[in-house]
C-alpha atoms as one frame of an Amber mdcrd trajectory, in Angstrom:
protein
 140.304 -69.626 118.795 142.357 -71.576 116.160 141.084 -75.088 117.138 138.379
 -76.626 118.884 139.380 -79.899 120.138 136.561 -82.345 119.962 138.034 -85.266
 121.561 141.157 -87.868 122.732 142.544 -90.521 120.197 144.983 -91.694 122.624
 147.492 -91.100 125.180 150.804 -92.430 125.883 153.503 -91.415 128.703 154.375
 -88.321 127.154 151.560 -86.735 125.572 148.036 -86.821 124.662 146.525 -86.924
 121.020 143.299 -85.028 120.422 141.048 -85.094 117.485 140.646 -80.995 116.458
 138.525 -79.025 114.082 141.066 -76.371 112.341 138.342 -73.533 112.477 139.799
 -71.228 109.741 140.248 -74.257 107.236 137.345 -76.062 108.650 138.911 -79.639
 108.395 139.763 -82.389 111.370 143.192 -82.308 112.408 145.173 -84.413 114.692
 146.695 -82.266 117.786 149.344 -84.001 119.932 150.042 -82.504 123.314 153.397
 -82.640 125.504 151.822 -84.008 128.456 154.742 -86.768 130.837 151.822 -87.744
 133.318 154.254 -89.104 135.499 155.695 -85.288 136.457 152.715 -83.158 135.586
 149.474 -82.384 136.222 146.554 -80.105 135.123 144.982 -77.353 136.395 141.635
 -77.792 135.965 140.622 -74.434 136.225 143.070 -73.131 132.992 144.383 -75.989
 131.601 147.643 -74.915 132.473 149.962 -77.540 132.806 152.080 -77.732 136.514
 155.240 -79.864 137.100 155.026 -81.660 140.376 158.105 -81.227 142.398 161.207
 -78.662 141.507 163.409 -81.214 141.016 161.474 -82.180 137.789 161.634 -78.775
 136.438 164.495 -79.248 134.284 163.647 -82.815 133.254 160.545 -81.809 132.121
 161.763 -78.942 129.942 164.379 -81.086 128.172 161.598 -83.283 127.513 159.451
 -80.463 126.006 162.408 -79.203 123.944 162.987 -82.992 123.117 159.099 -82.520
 121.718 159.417 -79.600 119.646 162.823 -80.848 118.027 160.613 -84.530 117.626
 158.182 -82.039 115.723 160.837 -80.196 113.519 162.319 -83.626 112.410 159.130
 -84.805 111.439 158.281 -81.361 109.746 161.363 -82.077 107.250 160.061 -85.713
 106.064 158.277 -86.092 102.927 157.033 -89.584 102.322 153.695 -90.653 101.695
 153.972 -93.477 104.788 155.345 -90.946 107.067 152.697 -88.780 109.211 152.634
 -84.710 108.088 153.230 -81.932 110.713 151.468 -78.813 109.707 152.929 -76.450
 113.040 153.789 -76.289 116.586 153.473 -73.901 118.975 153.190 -73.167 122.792
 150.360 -72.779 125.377 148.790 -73.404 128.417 152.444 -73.567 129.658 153.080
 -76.585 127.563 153.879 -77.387 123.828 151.350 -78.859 120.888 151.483 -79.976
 117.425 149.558 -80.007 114.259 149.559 -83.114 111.933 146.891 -84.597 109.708
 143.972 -86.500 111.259 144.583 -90.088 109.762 140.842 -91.647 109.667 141.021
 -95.380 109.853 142.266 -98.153 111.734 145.588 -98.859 113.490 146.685-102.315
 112.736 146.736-103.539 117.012 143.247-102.666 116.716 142.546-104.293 113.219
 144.144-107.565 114.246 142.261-107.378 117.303 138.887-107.170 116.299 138.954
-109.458 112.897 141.761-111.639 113.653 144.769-112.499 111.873 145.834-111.243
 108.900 146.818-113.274 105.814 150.418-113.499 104.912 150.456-111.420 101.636
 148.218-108.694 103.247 150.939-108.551 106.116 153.707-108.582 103.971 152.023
-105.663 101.778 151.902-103.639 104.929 155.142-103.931 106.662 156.889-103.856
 103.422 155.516-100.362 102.779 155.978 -99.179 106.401 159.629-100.831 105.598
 159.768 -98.079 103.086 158.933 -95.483 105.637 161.693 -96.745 107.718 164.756
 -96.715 105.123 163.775 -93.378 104.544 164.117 -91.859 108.382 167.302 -94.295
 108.682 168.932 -92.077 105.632 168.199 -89.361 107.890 169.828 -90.594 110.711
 166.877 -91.038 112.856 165.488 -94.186 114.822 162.087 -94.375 115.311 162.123
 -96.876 118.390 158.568 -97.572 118.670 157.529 -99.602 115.823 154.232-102.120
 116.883 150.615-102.566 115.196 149.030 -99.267 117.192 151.556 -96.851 115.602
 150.559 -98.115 112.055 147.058 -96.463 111.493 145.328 -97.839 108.118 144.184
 -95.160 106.224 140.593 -95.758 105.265 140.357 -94.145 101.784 143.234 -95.990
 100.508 144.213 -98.564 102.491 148.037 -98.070 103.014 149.729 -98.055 106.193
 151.020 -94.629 107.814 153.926 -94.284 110.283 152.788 -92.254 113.538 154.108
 -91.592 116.592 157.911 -90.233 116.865 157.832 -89.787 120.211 160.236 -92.170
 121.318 162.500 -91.447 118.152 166.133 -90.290 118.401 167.934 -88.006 116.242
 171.915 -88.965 115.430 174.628 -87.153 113.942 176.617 -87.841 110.765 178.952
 -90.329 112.834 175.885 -92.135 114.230 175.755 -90.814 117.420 172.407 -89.438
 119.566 171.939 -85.490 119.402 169.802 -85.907 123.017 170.133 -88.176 126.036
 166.438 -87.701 126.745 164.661 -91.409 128.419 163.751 -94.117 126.383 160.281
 -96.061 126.420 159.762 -99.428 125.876 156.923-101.097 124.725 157.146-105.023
 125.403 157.260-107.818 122.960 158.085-105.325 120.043 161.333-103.649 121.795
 164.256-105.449 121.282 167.486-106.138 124.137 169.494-102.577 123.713 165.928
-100.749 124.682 165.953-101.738 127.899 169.724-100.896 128.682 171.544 -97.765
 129.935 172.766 -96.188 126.535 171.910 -98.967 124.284 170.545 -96.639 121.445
 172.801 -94.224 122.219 174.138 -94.822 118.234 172.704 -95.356 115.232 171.375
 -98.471 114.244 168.967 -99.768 111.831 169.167-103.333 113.326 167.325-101.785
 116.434 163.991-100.796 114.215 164.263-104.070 112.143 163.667-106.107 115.363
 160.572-104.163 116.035 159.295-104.427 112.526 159.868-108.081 112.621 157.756
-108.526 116.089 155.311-106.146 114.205 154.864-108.450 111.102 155.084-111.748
 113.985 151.684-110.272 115.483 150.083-109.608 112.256 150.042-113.319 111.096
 149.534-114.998 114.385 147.283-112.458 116.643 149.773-113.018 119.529 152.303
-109.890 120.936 155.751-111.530 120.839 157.599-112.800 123.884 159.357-109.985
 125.655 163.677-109.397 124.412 164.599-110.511 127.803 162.349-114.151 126.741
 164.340-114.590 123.974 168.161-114.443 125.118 168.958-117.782 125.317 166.776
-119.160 122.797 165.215-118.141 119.585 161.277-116.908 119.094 159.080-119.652
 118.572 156.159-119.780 116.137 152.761-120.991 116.738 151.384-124.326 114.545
 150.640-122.564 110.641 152.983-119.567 110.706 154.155-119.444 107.122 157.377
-121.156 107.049 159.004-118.879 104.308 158.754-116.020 106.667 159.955-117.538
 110.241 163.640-117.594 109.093 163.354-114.389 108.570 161.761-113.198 111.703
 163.839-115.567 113.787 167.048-113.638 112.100 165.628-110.214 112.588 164.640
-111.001 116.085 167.716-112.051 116.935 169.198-110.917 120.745 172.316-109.853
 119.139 171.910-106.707 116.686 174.749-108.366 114.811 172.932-111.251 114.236
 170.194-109.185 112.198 169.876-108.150 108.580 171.798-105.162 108.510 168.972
-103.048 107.210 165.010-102.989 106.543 165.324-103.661 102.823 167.554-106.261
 103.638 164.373-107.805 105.748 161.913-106.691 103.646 163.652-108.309 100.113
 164.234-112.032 102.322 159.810-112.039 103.080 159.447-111.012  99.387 160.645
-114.342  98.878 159.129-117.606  99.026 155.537-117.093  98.443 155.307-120.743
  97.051 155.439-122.189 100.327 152.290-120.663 101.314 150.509-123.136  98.667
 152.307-125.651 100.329 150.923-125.383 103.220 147.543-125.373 102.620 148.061
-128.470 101.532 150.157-129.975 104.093 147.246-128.686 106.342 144.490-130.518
 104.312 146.513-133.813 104.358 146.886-133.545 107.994 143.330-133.570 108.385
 142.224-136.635 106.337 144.751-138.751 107.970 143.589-137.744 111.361 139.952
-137.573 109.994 138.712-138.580 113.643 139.932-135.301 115.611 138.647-132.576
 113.166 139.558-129.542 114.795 138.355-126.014 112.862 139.916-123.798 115.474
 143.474-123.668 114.557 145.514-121.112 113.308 142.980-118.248 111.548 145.935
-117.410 109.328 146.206-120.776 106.858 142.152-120.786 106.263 142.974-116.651
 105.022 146.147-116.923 103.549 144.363-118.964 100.748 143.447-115.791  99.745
 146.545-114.018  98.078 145.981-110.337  98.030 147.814-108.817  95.300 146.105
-105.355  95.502 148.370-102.229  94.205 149.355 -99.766  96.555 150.539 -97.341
  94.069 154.161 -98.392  95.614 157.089 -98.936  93.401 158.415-101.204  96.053
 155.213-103.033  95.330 155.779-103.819  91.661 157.790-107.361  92.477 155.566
-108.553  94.876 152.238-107.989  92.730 154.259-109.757  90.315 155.172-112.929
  92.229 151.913-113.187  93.417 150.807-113.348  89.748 153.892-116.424  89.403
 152.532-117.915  92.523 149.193-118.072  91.343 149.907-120.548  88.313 152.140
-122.241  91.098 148.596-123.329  92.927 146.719-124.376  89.516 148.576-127.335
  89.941 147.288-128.336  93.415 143.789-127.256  92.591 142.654-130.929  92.186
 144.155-131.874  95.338 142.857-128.635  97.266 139.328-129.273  96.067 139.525
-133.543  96.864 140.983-132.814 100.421 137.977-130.608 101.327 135.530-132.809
  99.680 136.739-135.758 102.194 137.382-133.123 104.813 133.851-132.144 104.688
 132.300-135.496 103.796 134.001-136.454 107.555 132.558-133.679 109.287 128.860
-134.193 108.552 129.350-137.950 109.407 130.965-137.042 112.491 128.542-134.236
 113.407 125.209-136.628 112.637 126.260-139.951 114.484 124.877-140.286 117.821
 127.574-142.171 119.843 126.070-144.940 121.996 125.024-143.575 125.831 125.058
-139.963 124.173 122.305-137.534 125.314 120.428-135.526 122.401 118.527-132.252
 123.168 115.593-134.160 121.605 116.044-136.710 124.749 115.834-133.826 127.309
 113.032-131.756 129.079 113.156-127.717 128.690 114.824-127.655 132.123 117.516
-130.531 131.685 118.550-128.237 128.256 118.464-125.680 130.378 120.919-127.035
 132.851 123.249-128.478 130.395 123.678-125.348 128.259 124.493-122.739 131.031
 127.877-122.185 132.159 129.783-123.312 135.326 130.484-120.176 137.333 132.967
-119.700 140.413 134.271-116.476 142.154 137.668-115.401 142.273 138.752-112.428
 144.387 141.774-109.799 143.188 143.091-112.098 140.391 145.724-110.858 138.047
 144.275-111.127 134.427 145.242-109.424 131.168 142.284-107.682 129.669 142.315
-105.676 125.945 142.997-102.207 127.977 145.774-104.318 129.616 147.094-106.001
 132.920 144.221-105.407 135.724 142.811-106.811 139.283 139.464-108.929 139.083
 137.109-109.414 141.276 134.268-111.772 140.323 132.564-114.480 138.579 135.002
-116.659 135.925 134.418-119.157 133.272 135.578-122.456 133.651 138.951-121.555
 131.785 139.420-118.676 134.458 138.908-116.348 132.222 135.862-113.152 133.576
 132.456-114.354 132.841 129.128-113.159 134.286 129.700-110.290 136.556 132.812
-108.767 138.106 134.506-105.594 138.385 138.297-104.912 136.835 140.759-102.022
 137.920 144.255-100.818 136.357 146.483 -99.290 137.413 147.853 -98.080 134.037
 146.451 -97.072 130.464 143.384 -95.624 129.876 140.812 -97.462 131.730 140.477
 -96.876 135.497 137.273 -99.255 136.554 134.939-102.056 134.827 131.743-102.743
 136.807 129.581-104.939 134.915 129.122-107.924 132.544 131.313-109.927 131.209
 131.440-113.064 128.350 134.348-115.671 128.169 136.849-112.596 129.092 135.365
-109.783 127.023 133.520-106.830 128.773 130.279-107.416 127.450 126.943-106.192
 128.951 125.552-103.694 131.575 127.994-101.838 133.432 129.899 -98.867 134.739
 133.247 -97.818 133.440 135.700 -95.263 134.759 138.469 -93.563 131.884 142.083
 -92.702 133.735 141.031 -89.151 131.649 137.979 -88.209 134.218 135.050 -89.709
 131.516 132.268 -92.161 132.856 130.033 -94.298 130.951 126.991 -95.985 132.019
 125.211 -98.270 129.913 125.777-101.667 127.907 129.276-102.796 126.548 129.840
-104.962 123.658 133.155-106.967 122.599 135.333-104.697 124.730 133.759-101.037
 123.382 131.319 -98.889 124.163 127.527 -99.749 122.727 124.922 -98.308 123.692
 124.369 -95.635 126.475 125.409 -92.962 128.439 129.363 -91.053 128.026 129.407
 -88.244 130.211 133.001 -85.701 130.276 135.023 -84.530 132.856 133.174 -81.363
 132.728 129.688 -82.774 132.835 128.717 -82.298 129.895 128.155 -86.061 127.857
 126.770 -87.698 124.977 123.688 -90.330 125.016 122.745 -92.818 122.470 124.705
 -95.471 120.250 128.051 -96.671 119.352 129.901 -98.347 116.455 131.764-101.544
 116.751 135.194 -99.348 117.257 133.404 -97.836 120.329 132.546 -94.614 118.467
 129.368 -92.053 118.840 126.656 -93.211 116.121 123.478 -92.230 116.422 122.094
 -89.732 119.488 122.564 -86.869 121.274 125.176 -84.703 123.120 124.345 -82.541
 125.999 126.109 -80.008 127.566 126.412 -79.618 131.292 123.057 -78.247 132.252
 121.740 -80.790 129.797 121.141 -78.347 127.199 120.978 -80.331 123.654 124.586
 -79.050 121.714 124.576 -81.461 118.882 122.690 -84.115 117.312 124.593 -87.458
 115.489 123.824 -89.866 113.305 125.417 -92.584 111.833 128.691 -91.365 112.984
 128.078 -87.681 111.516
């Protein structure tokens, strides 16, 4: 009678994250549950939770005690990047706790709806989560699970919050581990010790500072980094625009060896501090590249040089802010001095384009030259079935059965199942590899929807529970309720929402 939980945020391999109502204080909350799905199960009955075989019994309570301790540690932090713990307890024959409900964005998701981020608006963010991190690290703890989706964006003020401790690992004064619990992994942000036998089994910084790296790699160029065991023999590679003043530095962080890394995350986070500069160079390198090969004008390249001309020098009421706001400021009468070449490049740049885009090569076909049903033909899409095909979908590695673009990629209708995460089955529409359209989609938590999909989230339509009960209407662009109605089991109206109230 203390909470009411009103639904899942996420779940990982050892517990489940519900958004709560505190009843007595009449607030959300954020409620994390010690749930290893790979030994336990539900009752659905009492919510108890069971552990599958015997032999797991004592696994599974080190890994509970593992979760209460994780709690405790994070109950003693006080930084304003660092996620607060308000209590834990026990129930249902399993373990909880409290922490605040962080409304906003993670920074997986925020990269993967709107695209890259510029460099200075990267840079802000992993140089205040940097902050976050020298601060456990002179508490002798490793958080080992740095990536985008364990940096949520606060909405009301727009700084970055460290979540998620559940891979972390407390060490002693001499820098070795208090537990011997299992590690996780999460690929392309894990570096080479993560997946060995006792490779975090002491301190070390260097371990986090690879993951932040990989983390600040993905922010800039949309793309998860190559997996440690890709990167043994040679160093990461960068795709055509990555600033230049930062890939040294990622390339050194990044590095296989832990010895080969800066030897801290200041030590990181002072080297892409540096250097701004050579973002203005860029810019112009990239319009120079363009009138001398004025023929091929391509638009599609990297999404980070066409932001980045934007230098973000908002304050984040950080101290460790203060030098970067004022380099920016330095770096800003830097670029008056390429204005005249900025603005002449995109004159000729654009001057190019319209000629380009009006002239009607000889033999060419027009849609002026064509009947309804030859524009018809020409402008849909060349379909072909594939059966069981591996593809790599936003909720992750699944089997696809279907139509495909002419790429390969789903397009028209098909159906998608995983094996893993939190989808279970897509049965529907899809566009150029996006679920997109009418369909039916299974959760791995027991949920069903039934209605229309758009840009990989729910839209509009139909969400029904686990225990029958299920919400009708619309859906933001995150895949959130909007506007409509919820419904308990018998159909009885509970609660009416609008625009996400």
């Amino acid at each position: 009678d203390t909470y009411r939980i009103e639904r899942i945020l996420g779940q990982g391999g050892f517990g489940i994250t519900y958004l709560a109502t505190d009843l007595s204080l009449e607030r959300y909350v954020a409620i994390k549950e010690f749930f290893p799905k790979d030994y336990c199960d539900r009752e659905e009955s009492t919510s108890h939770i069971t552990v599958g075989t015997s032999s797991n019994v004592e696994l599974v309570s080190r890994l509970k005690a593992k979760f209460l301790k994780e709690a405790r540690n994070i109950a003693k932090f006080d930084h304003p990047g660092i996620i607060k713990i308000h209590t834990a307890f026990e129930e249902n024959n399993t373990a909880y706790y409290v922490m605040d409900y962080i409304e906003g964005c993670n920074l997986y998701e925020i990269v993967k709806s709107s695209g890259p981020l510029s460099e200075s608006k990267a840079v802000n963010y992993i140089t205040q989560v940097g902050d976050a991190l020298d601060y456990i690290h002179k508490h002798n703890v490793n958080h080992l699970d740095i990536k985008p989706a364990n940096i949520m964006i606060r909405k009301s003020d727009d700084r970055p919050i460290l979540i998620d401790f559940g891979l972390s690992k407390q060490y002693d004064s001499e820098g070795n581990q208090t537990s011997t619990t299992p590690t996780g992994i999460s690929h392309g942000y894990a570096p080479m010790e993560q997946y060995k036998v006792g490779g975090v089994s002491e301190f070390s910084p260097q371990t986090d500072v690879y993951s932040l790296a990989a983390t600040l790699y993905y922010l800039i160029s949309g793309k998860i980094p190559p997996h440690a065991t890709d990167l043994i023999e040679e160093s990461i590679s960068f795709p055509a625009g990555f600033p230049m003043n930062l890939q040294k530095a990622i390339s050194k962080a990044m590095s296989s060896a832990r010895k080969n890394r800066h030897e801290s995350v200041s030590k990181f986070v002072g080297e892409i501090n540096d250097g701004d500069e050579s973002e203005v160079k860029q810019i112009i390198q990239a319009t120079t590249a363009r009138n001398h090969n004025r023929v091929n004008i391509d638009d599609s390249g990297p999404s980070n040089i066409r932001k980045s001309q934007n230098i973000d020098t908002s304050n984040y009421h950080n101290d460790s802010y203060s030098s970067k706001v004022s380099k920016a400021s330095t770096v800003k009468t830097a670029k008056s001095h390429y204005k005249s070449i900025l603005i002449g490049g995109c004159v000729t740049v654009a001057i190019i384009f319209l000629i380009l885009m009006f002239r009607k090569p000889e033999g060419s076909v027009d849609a002026s030259d064509l009947t309804t049903n030859d524009t018809a033909l020409v402008a849909s899409p060349s379909f072909r079935a594939v059966d069981g095909i591996y593809y790599k979908s936003s909720l992750g590695a699944c089997s696809y059965t279907g139509e495909v673009d002419s790429e390969g990629k789903p397009h028209g209708k098909g159906k998608a199942e995983w094996e893993t995460g939190l989808g279970k089955s897509y049965d529907g529409q899809w566009v150029h590899g996006e679920m997109d359209g009418d369909c039916t989609y299974l959760s791995r938590g027991g949920y069903r929807f039934e209605g229309k999909f758009r840009a990989g989230h729910y839209f509009e339509g139909k969400l029904i529970s686990p225990d029958k009960s299920y919400y009708e209407g619309t859906f933001d662009k995150k895949g959130e309720k909007w506007t409509g109605t919820e419904y308990d089991s018998n159909g009885i109206k509970i609660d009416t929402w609008k625009n996400g109230e």
